[in-house]
C-alpha positions as CSV (number, residue, x, y, z in Angstrom):
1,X,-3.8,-30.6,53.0
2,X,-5.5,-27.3,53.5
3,X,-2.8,-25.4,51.3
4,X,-3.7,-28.0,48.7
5,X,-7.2,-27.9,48.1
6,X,-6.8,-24.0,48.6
7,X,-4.7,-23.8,45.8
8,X,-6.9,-26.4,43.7
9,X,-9.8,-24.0,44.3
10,X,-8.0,-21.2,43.0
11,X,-7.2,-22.7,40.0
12,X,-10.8,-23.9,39.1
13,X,-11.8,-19.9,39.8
14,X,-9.1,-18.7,37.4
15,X,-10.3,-21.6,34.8
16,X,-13.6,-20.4,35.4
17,X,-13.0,-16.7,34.6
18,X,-10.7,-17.5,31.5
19,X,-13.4,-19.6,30.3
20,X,-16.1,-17.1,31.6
21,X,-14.3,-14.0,29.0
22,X,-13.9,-16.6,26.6
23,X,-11.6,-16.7,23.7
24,X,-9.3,-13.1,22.6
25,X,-11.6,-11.5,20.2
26,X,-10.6,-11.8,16.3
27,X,-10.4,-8.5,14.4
28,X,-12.5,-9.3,11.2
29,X,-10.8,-7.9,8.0
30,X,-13.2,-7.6,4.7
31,X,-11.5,-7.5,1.1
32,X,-12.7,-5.4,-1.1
33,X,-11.5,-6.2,-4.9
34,X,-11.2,-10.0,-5.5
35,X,-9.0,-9.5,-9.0
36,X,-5.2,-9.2,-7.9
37,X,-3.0,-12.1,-6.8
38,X,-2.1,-10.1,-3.4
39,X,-5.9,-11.4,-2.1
40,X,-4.6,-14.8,-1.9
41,X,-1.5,-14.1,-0.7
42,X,-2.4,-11.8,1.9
43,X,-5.0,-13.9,3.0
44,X,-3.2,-17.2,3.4
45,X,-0.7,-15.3,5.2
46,X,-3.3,-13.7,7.7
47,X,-5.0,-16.7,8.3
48,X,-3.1,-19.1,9.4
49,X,-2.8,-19.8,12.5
50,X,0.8,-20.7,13.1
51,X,1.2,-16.7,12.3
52,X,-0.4,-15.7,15.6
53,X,-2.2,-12.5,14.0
54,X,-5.2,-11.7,16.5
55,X,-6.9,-10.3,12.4
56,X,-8.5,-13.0,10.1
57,X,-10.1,-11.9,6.8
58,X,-13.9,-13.2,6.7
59,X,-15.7,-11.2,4.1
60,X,-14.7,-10.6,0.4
61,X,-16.5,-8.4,-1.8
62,X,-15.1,-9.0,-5.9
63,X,-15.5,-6.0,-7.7
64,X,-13.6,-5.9,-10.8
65,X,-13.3,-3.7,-14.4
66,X,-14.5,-5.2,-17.6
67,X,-12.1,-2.9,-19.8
68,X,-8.9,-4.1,-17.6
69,X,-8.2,-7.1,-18.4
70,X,-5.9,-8.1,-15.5
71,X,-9.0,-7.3,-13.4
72,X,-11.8,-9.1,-15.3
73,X,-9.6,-12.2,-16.2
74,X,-8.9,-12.9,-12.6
75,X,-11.8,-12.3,-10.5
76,X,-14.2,-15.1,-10.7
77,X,-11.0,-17.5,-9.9
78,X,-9.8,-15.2,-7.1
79,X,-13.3,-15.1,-5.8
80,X,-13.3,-18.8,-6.1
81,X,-9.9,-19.5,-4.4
82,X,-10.9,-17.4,-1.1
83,X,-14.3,-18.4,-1.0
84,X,-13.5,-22.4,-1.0
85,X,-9.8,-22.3,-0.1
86,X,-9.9,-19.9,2.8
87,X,-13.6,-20.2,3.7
88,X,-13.8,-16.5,3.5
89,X,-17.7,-15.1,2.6
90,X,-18.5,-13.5,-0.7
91,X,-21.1,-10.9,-0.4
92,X,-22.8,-8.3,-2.9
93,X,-22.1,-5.1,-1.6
94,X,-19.5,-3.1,-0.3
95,X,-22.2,-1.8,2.4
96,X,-22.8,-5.4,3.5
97,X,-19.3,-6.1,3.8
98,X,-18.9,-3.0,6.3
99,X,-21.6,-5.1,8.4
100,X,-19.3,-7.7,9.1
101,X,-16.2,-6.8,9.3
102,X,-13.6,-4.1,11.8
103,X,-11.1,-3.5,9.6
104,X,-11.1,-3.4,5.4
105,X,-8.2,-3.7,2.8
106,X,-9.2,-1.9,-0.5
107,X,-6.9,-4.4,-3.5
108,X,-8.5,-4.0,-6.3
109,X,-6.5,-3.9,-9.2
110,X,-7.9,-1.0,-10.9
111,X,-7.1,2.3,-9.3
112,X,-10.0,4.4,-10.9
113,X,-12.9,2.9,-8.4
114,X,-10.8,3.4,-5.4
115,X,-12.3,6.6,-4.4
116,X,-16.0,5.3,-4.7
117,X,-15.3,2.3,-3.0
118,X,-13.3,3.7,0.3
119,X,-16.5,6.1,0.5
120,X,-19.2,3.4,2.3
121,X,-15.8,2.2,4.2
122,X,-14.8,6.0,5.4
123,X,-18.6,6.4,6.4
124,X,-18.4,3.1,8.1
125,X,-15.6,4.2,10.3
126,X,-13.7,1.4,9.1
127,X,-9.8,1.5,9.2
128,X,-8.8,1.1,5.9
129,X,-5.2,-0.5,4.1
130,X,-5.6,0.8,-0.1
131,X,-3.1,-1.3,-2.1
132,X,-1.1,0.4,-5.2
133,X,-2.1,2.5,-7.0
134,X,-4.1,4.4,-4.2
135,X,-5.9,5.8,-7.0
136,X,-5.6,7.1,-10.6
137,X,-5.0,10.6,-10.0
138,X,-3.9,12.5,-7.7
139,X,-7.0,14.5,-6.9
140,X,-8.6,11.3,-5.7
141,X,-5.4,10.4,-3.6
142,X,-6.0,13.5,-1.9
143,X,-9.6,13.0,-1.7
144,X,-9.6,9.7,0.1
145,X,-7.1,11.2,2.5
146,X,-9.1,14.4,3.6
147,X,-12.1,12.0,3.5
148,X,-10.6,10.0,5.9
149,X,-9.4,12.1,8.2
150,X,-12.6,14.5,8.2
151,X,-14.2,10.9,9.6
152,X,-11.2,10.4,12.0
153,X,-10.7,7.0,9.6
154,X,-7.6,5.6,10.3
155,X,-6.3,4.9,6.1
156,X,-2.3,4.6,4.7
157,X,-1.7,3.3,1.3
158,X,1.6,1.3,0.4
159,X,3.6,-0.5,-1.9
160,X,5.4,-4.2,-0.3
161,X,8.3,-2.9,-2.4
162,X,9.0,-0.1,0.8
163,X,9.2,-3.0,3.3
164,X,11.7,-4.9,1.3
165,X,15.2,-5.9,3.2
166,X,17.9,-3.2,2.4
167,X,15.1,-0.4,1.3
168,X,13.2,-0.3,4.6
169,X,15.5,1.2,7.4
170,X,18.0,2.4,4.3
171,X,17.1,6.5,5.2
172,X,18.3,6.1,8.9
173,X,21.0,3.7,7.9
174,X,24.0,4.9,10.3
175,X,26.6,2.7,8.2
176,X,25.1,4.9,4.5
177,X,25.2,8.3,6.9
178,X,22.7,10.9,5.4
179,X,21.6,9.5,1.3
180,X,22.6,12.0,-1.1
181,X,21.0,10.5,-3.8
182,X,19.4,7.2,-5.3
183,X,18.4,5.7,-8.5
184,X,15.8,3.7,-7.6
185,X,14.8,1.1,-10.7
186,X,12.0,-1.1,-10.9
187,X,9.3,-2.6,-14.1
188,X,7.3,-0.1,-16.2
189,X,4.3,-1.6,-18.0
190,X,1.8,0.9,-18.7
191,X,-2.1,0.8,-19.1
192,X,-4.0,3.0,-20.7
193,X,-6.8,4.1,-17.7
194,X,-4.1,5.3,-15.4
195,X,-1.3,7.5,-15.8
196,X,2.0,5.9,-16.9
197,X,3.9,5.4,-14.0
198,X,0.7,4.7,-11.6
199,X,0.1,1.5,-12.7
200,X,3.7,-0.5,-12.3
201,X,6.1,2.6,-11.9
202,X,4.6,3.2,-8.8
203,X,6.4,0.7,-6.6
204,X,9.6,1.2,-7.8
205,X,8.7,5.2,-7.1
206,X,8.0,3.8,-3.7
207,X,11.8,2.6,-3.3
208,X,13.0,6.2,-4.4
209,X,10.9,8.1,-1.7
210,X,11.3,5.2,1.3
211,X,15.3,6.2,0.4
212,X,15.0,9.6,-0.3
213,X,11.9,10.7,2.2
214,X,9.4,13.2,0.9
215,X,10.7,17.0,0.0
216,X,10.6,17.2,-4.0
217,X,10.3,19.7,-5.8
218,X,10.9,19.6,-10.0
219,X,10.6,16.5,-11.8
220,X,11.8,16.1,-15.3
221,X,11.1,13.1,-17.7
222,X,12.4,11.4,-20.5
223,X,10.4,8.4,-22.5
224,X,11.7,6.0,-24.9
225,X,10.1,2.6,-26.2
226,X,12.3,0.7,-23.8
227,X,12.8,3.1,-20.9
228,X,10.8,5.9,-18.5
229,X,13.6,8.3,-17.0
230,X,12.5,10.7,-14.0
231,X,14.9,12.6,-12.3
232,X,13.8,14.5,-9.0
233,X,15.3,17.2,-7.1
234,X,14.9,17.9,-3.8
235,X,14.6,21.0,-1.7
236,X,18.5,20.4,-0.3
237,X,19.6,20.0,-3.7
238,X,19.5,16.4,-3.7
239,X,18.6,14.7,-6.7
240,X,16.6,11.2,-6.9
241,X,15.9,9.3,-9.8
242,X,13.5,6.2,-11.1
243,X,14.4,4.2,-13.9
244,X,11.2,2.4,-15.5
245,X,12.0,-0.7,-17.0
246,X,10.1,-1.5,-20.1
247,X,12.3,-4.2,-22.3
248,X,14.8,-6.4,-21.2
249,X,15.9,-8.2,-18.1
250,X,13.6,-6.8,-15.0
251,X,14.2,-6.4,-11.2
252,X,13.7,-3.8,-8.4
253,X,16.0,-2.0,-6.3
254,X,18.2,1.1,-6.6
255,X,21.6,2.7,-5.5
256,X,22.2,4.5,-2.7
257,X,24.7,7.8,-2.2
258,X,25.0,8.2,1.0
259,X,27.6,10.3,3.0
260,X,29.7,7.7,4.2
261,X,28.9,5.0,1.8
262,X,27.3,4.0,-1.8
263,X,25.5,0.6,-1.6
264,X,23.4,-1.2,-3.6
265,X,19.7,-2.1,-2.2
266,X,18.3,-5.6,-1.3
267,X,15.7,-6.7,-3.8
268,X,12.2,-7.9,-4.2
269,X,11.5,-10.1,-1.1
270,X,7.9,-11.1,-1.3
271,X,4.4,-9.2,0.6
272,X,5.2,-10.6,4.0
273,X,6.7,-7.8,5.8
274,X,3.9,-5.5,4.4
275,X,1.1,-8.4,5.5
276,X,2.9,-7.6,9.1
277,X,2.8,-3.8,8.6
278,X,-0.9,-4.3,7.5
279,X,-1.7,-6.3,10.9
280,X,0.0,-3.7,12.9
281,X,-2.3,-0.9,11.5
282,X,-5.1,-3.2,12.1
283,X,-4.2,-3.8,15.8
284,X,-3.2,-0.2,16.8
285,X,-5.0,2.2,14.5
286,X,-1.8,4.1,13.5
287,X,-0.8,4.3,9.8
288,X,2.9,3.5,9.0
289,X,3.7,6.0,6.2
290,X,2.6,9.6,6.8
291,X,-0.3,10.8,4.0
292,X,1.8,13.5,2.8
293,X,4.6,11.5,1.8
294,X,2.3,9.0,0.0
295,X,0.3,11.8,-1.7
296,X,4.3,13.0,-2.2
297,X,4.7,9.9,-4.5
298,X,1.5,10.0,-6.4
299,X,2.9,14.2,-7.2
300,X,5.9,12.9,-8.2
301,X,4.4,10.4,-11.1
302,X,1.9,13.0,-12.2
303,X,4.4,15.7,-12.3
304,X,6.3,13.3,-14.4
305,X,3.3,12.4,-16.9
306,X,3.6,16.8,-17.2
307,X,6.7,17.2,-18.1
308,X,6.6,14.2,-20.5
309,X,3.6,16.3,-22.2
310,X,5.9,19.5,-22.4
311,X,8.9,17.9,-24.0
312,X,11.1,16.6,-20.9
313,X,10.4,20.7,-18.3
314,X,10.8,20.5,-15.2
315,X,7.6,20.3,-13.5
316,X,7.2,21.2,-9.9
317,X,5.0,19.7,-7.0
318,X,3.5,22.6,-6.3
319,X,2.0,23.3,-9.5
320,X,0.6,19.8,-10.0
321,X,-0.7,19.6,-6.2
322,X,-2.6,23.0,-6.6
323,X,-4.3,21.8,-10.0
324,X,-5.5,18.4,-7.9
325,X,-6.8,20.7,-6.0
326,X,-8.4,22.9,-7.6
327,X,-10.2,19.9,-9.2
328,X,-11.5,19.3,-5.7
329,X,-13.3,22.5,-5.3
């Protein structure tokens, strides 16, 4: 009898203190750029509960371009669906948003603003997630990168295209052995604010380099009305390319040329494995894809937009990182 209501008392104490530090604390996430369908998506995929995610976005800021279309067009609805969908709170300001929230993700369509808007969100001390493009040159890639780290700002920048089945993991893949190569291939629409391959190019550029790893150094480029052609070579004399779909039938994914075996990649597969990548940064602070082999892949496609200007040359990194940043000085 004694055992029994000693235990019972027990119990009521541990109830007491569970109830006493009350529920696990939610990580707020703010959403900056309401004109992309990724808000939606990510957000529904955050929020629900059955996901077990200790983040929930709760603050939305819209943004948007009037001389982009795909931005303008899509806001107020985007705004709408997360406001009265999710329940998520529209607010006015970027600076207001930083009030509310731990955590941001910068999706706006447009890639130009990028650099003003991660500024309040760098000075905030606000980890911060950047969606594709990371920006719209590669001076202001490399801006938001040693703005962020000055801060000690936690920031990575990534297409969902890396976390794909059969392109995530394919590098280290022991059944491949070491890649020799890939042509990676993936759509090419252009638009005229940001360099050609920034705008859609840039994800299947994502698959080359997730395959390939960082280490480029030429890039050559051919253009026709239905193709982009970019062929890489890499300091061990690999060679990597990206085909740019512009007509015809459409899809991502590359070959592979590896040691032991040459395999074709798995293929698009949706944002959730980067929605879990995203909530992984968010709950340990560590960024998934080192900055220099993003700011790699942003080289690459400027380097390519070079040699496309000077007749198909080869174009190297170094020359095209050392005018970015001379245009920081």
């Amino acid at each position: 009898m004694k055992q029994t209501f000693v235990t019972a008392l027990l119990l009521t104490v541990s109830a007491a203190c569970l109830a006493a530090e009350g529920p696990a604390k939610v990580f707020r996430l703010g959403i900056i750029g309401l004109d992309t369908s990724h808000v939606p998506a990510f957000t529904k995929q955050i929020n629900d509960p059955k996901n077990g995610y200790s983040c929930r976005v709760v603050a939305g800021y819209p943004g948007g371009s009037p001389d982009v279309v795909s931005s303008w067009s899509r806001v107020k609805n985007y705004t709408a669906q997360l406001r009265d969908e999710f329940g998520v709170e529209i607010v006015d300001s970027i600076e207001i948003l930083c009030t509310k929230v731990d955590g941001v993700l910068l999706e706006s369509v447009d890639g130009r603003p990028h650099l003003a808007q991660a500024r309040p969100v760098i000075a905030a001390k606000k980890p911060l997630f950047i969606d594709k493009p990371m920006a719209a040159s590669l001076a202001d890639v490399i801006a938001i990168f040693d703005l962020a780290r000055a801060n000690g700002v936690p920031c990575w920048s990534s297409s969902s295209l890396r976390y794909c089945e059969g392109i995530h993991g394919m590098r280290d893949n022991s059944e491949v052995g070491k890649v020799i190569g890939c042509d990676a291939f993936g759509p090419c629409s252009l638009e005229p604010h940001h360099p050609d391959l920034y705008w859609y190019g840039v994800h299947g550029v994502e698959i080359l380099f997730t395959i390939m790893g960082p280490g480029c150094q030429t890039v050559r480029r051919v253009q026709t009305d239905s193709t982009e052609h970019v062929v890489g070579v890499w300091q061990d004399g690999r060679v990597g390319t990206f085909r740019g779909i512009k007509s015809g039938k459409s899809d991502y994914g590359a070959m592979v040329y590896g040691a032991k075996k040459v395999t074709a990649t798995g293929k698009y597969s949706g944002y959730g494995a980067l929605v879990e990548e995203i909530v992984k940064f968010f709950e340990t602070g560590k960024p998934p894809v080192p900055e220099a082999e993003t700011i790699e892949i942003f080289a690459f496609m400027t380097a390519a937009d070079v040699s496309k200007a000077q007749g198909g040359a080869a174009v190297s990194i170094a020359s095209v990182m050392k005018e970015a940043k001379a245009q920081l000085k």
